[in-house]
C-alpha positions in Angstrom: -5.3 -5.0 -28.5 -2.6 -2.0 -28.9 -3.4 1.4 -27.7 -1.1 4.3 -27.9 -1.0 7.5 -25.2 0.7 10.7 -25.8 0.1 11.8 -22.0 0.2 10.4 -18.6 -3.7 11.8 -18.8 -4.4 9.8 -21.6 -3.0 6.4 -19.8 -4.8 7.4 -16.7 -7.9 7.5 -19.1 -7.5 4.1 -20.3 -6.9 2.7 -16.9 -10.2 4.0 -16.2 -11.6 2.3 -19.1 -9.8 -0.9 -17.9 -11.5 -0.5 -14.5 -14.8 -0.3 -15.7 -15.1 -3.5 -17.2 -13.4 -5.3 -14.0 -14.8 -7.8 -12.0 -14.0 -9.6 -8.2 -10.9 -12.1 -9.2 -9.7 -9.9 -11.9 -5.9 -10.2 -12.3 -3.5 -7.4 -14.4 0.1 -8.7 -15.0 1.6 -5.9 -15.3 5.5 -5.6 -17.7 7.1 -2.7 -18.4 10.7 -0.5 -17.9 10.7 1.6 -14.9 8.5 4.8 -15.3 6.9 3.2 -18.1 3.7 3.8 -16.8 2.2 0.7 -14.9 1.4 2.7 -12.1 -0.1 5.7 -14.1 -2.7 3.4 -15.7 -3.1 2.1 -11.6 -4.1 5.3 -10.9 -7.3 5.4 -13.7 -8.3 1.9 -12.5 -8.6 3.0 -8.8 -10.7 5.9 -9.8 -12.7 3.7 -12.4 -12.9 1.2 -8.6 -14.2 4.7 -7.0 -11.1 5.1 -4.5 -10.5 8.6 -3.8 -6.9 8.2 -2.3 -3.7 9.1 -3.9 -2.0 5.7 -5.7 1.5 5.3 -5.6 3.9 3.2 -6.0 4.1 0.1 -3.8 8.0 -0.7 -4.6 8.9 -0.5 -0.9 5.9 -1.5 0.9 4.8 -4.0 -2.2 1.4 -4.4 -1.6 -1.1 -1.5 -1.4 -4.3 -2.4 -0.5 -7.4 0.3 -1.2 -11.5 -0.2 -0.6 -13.6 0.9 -3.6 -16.4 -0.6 -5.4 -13.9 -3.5 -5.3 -11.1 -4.2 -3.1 -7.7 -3.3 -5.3 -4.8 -4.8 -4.7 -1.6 -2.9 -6.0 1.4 -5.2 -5.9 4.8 -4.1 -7.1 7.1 -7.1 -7.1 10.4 -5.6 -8.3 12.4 -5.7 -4.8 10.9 -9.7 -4.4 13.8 -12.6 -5.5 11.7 -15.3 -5.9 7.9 -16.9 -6.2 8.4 -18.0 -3.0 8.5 -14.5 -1.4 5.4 -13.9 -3.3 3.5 -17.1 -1.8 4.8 -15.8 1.9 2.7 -12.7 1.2 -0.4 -14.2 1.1 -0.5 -14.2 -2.7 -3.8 -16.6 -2.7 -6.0 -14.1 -1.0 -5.1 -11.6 -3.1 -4.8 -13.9 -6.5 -8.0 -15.8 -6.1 -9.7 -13.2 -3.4 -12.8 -11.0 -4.0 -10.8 -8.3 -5.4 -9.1 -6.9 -8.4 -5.0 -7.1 -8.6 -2.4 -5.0 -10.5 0.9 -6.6 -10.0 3.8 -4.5 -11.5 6.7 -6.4 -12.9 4.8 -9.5 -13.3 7.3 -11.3 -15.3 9.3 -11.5 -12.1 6.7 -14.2 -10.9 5.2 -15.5 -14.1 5.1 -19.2 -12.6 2.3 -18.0 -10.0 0.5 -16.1 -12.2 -2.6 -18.0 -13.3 -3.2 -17.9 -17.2 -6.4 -16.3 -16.9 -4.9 -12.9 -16.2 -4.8 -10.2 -18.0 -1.5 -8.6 -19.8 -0.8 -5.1 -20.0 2.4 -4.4 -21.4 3.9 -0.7 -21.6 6.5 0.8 -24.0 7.8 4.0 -23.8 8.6 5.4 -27.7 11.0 7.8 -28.7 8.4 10.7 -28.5 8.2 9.6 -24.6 4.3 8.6 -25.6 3.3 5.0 -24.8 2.5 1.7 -26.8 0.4 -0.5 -24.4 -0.3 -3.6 -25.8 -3.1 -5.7 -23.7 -3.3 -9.7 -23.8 -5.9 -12.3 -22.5 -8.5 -9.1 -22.0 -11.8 -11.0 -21.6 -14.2 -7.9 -22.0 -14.2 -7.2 -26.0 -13.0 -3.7 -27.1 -12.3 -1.0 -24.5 -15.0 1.4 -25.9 
C-alpha cells in the first residue's frame, strides 16, 4: 500500500491511522533518508497510543520508551554498528514484549528483525511531499 503526504500534518495523520489498528507485539521497521519523516509518522502513532508527551527523536538516547494505551517503544538505530549492539539492549523485551515498536533505520538490523513486522518506507519527492510505501501491514486498508 502507497500513500502520498503533502504535509508533516498529513504524515502525523496517517501515523495515527497506523496506531489505531495496532496491537501488543506490533513491530514497524522503519527505512528512510534522514528527515524523511519516520519520526513524524511516530509522533501520530503515539497520539493514536494516547501518550500525551512530546516524541522526538531517539538518535542519541536510542530507545524511548512512552506508557499509553500500549507501551511504545521508539528505537532509532542509526548510531548502533552492529546486531549485536541491538541484542545488548534488550532487543527481546522490546521485539517480542507487550508493546508496540518503531525502530527507525531498520535496515541497519534487518537480520533481528522478525518477518512479521511491518515496513514503512519514506521518500521524500521533489515537491518535499512524501511517498510512504507500507509492506507486510496485517490490518486491510488504512480507512
Amino acid at each position: 500500500m502507497t500513500v502520498n503526504t503533502k504535509t508533516a500534518e498529513e504524515t502525523i495523520k496517517l501515523g495515527e491511522k497506523i496506531g489505531s489498528y495496532l496491537k501488543a507485539g506490533d513491530i514497524l521497521a522503519m527505512r528512510g533518508t534522514l528527515a524523511a519523516g519516520k519520526t513524524t509518522i511516530t509522533k501520530g502513532i503515539a497520539l493514536s497510543l494516547g501518550i500525551t508527551e512530546p516524541i522526538t527523536s531517539p538518535t542519541f538516547t536510542i530507545v524511548s520508551e512512552y506508557e499509553g494505551k500500549l507501551h511504545l517503544y521508539h528505537i532509532d538505530v542509526y548510531r548502533l554498528d552492529s546486531c549485536e549492539d541491538f541484542v545488548n539492549l534488550g532487543s527481546d523485551e522490546m521485539l517480542y514484549g507487550n508493546g508496540v515498536s518503531v525502530i527507525e533505520w531498520s535496515e541497519k538490523i534487518q537480520d533481528e528483525i522478525p518477518a512479521k513486522a511491518i515496513t514503512i518506507n519514506l521518500e521524500t519527492n521533489k515537491d518535499n511531499s512524501r511517498t510512504i510505501t507500507i509492506t507486510n501491514w496485517p490490518y486491510g486498508d488504512l480507512q
